[in-house]
C-alpha positions in Angstrom: 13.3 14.9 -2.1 10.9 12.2 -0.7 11.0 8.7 -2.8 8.8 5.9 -2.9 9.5 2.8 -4.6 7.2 -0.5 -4.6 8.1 -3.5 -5.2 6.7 -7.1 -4.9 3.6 -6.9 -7.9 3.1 -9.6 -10.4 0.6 -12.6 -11.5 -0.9 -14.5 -9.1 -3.8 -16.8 -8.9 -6.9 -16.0 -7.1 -7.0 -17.3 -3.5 -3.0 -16.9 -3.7 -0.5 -14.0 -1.8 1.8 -11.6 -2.5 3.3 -8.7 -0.8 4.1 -5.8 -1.5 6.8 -3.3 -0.3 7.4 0.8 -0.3 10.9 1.8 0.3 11.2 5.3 1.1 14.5 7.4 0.7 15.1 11.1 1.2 13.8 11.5 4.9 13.2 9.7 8.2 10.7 7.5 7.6 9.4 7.6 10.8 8.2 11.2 10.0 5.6 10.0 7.5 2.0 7.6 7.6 2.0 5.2 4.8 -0.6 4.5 3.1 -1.8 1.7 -0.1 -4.3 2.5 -2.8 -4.9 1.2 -5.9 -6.4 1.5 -9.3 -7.9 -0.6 -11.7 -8.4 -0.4 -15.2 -11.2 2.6 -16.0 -11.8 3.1 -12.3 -10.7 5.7 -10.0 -7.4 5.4 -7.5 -8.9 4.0 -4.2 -7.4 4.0 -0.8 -6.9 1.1 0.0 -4.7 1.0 3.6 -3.0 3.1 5.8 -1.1 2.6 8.9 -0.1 5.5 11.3 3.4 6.6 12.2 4.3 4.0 15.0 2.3 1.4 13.4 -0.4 1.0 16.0 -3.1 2.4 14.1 -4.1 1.1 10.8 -7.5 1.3 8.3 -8.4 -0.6 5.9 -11.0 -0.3 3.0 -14.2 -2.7 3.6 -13.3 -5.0 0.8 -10.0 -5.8 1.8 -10.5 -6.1 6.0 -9.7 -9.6 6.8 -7.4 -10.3 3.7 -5.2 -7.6 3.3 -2.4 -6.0 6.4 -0.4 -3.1 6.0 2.7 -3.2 7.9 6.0 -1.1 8.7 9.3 -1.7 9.4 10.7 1.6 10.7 14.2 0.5 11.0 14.4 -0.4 7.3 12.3 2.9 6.1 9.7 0.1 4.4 6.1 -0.5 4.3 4.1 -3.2 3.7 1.0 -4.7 2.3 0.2 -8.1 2.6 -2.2 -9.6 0.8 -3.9 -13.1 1.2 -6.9 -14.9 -0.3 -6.7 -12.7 -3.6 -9.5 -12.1 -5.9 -10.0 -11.2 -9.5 -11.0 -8.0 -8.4 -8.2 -7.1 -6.6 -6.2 -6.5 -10.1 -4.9 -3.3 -10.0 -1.9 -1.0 -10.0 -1.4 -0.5 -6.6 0.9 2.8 -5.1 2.6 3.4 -2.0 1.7 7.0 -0.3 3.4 9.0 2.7 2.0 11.9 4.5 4.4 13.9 7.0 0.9 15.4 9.0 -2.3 13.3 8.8 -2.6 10.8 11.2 -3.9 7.8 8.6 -3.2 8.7 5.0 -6.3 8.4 3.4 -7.1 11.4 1.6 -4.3 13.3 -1.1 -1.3 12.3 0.8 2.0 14.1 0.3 3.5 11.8 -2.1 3.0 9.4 -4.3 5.3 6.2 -5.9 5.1 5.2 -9.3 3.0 2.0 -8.6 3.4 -1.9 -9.0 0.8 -3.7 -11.0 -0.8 -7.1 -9.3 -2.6 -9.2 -11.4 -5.1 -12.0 -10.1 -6.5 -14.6 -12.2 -9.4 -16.4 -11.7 
């Protein structure tokens, strides 16, 4: 079976980094768009990024473009999402997503990991 696992969540103050990571195990990662949403406290999950397959094509959600890039690193079955210039309202748990058909993962993708929280403090 397909498993995601994110890493790199935590505290961080507001105008700070961090990034984040998805390791995926079970099947060529290669196979599968990656995507990034997130959900914060008595909202709905958002998407947040997605990149395609070979990495060339990527989308971002308006509120993030400029601060935020997703990434992969095909060779290590990992995806990426850094995040610069951090707001308060960027607190959320965020979770990694694959999809084995779409082209950018941005609607129900095919799985779902279990989600790292970042906090930003302002």
């Amino acid at each position: 079976q397909v498993r995601l696992l994110e890493s790199g969540g935590g505290l961080v103050q507001a105008g700070g980094s961090l990034r984040l990571s998805c390791a995926v195990s079970g099947r060529t990662f290669s196979t599968y768009a990656m995507g990034w949403f997130r959900q914060a406290p008595g909202k709905e999950r958002e998407f947040v990024a997605a990149i395609s397959r070979g990495g060339l094509t990527t989308d971002y959600t308006g509120s993030v473009k400029g601060r935020f890039t997703i990434s992969r690193d095909n060779t290590k079955n990992t995806a990426f999402l850094q995040m610069n210039s951090l707001k308060a309202e960027d607190t959320a748990v965020y979770y990694c997503a694959a999809d084995s058909s779409r082209l950018l993962p941005k609607d129900e993708p095919d799985y779902w990991g279990q989600g790292t929280q970042v906090t930003v403090s302002s």
